[in-house]
C-alpha positions as CSV (number, residue, x, y, z in Angstrom):
1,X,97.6,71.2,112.9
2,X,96.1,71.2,109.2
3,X,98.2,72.5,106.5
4,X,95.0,73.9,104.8
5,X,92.0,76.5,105.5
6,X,88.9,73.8,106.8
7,X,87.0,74.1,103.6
8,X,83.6,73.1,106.3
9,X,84.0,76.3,108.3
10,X,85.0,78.3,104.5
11,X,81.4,77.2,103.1
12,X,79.5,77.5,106.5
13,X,80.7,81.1,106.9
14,X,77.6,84.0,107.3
15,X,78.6,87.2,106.2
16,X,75.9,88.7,107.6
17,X,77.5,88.4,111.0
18,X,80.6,90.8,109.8
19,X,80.5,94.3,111.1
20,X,80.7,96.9,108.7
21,X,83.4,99.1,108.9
22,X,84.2,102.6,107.8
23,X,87.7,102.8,105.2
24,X,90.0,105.5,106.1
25,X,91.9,106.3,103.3
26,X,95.2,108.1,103.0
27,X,95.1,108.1,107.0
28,X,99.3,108.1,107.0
29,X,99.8,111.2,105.9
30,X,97.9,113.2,108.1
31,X,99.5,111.2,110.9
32,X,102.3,112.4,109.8
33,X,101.9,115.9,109.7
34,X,99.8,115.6,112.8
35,X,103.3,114.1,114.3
36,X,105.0,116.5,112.8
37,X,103.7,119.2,114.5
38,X,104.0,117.8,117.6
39,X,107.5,118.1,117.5
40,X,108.1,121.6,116.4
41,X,105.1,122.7,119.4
């Protein structure tokens, strides 16, 4: 096993082949609540 990344596979990379993805942000807190609720129901 190799201490470090493989710099080959690092250079050869295509981003192009990465799916884009949608950010959630601030997803916790309405988890939260959401969970929250829950409970008292």
């Amino acid at each position: 096993m190799a201490d470090g990344p493989d710099m080959g596979e690092i250079a050869s990379f295509d981003k192009a082949k990465l799916k884009k993805m949608e950010i959630q942000k601030n997803a916790l807190p309405e988890t939260i609540e959401q969970e929250k609720w829950s409970e008292i129901s």
